[in-house]
N, C-alpha and C positions, 0 to 999 in steps of 0.2 A: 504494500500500500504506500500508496505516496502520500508525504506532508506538504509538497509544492501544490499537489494537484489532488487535493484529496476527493473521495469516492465518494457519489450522494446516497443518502438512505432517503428512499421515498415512503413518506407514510400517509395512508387514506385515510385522513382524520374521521370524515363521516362522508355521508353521502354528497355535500356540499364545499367542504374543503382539502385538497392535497396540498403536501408537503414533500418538499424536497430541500434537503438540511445537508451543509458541509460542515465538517464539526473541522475547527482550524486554532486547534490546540483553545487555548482560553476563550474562543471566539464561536460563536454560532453565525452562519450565515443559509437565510432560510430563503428559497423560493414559493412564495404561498398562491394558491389558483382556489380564487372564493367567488364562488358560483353568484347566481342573482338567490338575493334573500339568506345568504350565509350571516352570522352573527358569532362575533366573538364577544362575548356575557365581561362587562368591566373586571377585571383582574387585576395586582401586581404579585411582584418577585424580585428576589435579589437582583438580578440583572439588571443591568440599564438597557435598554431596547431604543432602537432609531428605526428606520424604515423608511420608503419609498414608493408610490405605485411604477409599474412599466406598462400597463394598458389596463384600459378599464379607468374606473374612477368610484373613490371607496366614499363613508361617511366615517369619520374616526372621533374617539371621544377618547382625549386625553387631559386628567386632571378637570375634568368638568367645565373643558371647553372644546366643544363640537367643530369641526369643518371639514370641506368636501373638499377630498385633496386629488389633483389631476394628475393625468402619467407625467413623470422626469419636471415636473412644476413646483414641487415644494416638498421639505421631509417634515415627520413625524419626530418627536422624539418623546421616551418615556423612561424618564431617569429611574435610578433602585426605589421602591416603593412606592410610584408614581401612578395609580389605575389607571387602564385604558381599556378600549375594547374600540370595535368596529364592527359594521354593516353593511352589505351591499345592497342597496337599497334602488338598484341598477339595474335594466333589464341586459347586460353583460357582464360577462365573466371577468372580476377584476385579478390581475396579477400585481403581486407586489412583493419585495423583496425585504425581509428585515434582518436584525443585526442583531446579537445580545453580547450585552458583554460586562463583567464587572469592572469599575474602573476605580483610581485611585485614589476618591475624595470621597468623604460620609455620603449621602444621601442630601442633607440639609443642607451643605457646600454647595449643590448645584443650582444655578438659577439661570438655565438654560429656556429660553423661549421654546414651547412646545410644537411649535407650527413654524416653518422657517423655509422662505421661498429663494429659490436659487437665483444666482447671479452672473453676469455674466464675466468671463476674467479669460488671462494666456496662463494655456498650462506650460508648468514652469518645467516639466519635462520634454515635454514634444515639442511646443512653441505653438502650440495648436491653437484656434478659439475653442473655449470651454464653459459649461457653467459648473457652478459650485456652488456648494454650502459649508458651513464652518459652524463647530460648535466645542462647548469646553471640553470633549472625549475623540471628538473623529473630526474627519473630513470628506464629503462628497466630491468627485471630478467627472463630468460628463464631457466625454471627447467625441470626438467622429474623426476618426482616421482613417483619412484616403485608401485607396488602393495602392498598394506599394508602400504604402508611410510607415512608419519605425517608431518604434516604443524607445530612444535609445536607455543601453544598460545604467544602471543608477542603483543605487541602494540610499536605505533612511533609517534612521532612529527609531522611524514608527514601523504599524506593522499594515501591511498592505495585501488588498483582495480586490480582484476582478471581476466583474460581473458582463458578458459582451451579450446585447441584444439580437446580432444577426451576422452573418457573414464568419469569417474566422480567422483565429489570429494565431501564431505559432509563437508560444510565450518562451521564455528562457527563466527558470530559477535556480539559482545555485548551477549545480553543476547536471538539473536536469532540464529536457528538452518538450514539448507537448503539443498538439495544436488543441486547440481547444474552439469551442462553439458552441453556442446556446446552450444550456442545462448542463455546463460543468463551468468552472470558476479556477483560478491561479491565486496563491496563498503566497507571501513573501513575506517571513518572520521579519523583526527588525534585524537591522544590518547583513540579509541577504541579499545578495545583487540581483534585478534581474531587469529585465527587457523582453521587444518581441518586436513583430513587423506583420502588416494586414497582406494574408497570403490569396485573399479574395477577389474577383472584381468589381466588388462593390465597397461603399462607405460602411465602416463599423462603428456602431455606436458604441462604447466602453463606457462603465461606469466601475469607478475606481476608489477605493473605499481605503483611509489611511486611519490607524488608530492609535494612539498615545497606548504604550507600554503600560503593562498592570504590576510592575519592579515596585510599587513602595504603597500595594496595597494596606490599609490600616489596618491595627489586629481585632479590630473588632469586623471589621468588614472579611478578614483573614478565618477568624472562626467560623463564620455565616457561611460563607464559601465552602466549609469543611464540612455541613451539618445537609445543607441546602443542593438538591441533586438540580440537575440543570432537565428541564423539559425539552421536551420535542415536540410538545404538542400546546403549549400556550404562547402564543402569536400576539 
């Protein structure tokens, strides 16, 4: 099994929702498919949770403020003991991708805006135009990389995940090699190098996820983590 390119487990939550989950060492990274009239019941958890739609258009209630968030237009986010829940309330099928992850500040430290619409900026890899999001734990990057364009090689402090919409990309990490395309993802620990180039003939959309390091987790956030199993099924 690879750590660069780890294997999805797909789980049929219920008649209304799939799951497809790359477990990326400390990191969940979920592809979720929620039908018309799916509901996820408000819930929290250890984790801090972000998220995104990629088609479709969801209703999301996070911290008891409601909005209808569009494909690749705005992220979600739902810090450690944060409630949220969601509804497709759509006569289509919404896809949407979320993130879990415990990160290095209590709970009450954060005061991240729950709803946070992207922007536009040059990614400072490619030199591409891009949009983004930014928040106290992660970073969103939505690129479109030509036919022929280059990932060039680069490594970060943070830890970095791939998500590519269409077309396919042959990624590089560490010292191994992949193409990858829709319904698989590329993982790059911090300070592993990697890179890749669009082997397609078409534009790829990449959505490129960066996450500050969990090295100076608190001990109390440190025992929770010990006690607290990680789900696969609360989205």
């Amino acid at each position: 099994m690879s750590q660069f390119f780890p294997t999805p487990k797909v789980t049929q939550l219920n008649a209304d929702v799939e799951l497809i989950a790359f477990d990326c060492q400390d990191t969940l990274v979920q592809l979720v498919y929620l039908a018309p009239g799916a509901t996820f019941p408000l819930h929290q958890h250890l984790e801090s949770q972000m998220g995104m739609i990629i088609s479709g258009r969801l209703e999301m209630n996070v911290n008891g403020i409601t909005e209808i968030i569009e494909p690749l237009q705005q992220a979600y986010i739902a810090n450690a003991f944060v409630p949220h829940g969601s509804v497709n309330i759509f006569p289509e099928t919404a896809l949407v991708f979320d993130v879990k992850r415990t990160i290095n500040t209590l709970p009450s430290a954060n005061n991240d805006e729950v709803f946070l619409k992207v922007s536009p900026k040059e990614d400072e890899i490619t030199g591409l135009p891009s949009e983004y999001v930014v928040a106290s734990w992660f970073e969103i990057v939505i690129i479109k990389i030509p036919p022929a364009g280059k990932i060039p090689i680069h490594q970060s402090d943070k830890e970095e995940m791939g998500i590519i919409l269409n077309g396919q990309l042959m990624m590089t990490v560490g010292e191994e090699q992949e193409l990858i395309e829709y319904g698989s993802i590329y993982y790059a620990p911090a300070n592993v190098i990697c890179g890749g180039y669009n082997t397609s003939e078409e534009t790829v959309t990449l959505v490129k996820i960066s996450i500050l390091p969990c090295a100076d987790l608190s001990e109390q956030e440190a025992d929770l983590k010990k006690i607290t199993a990680r789900s696969l099924t609360a989205t």
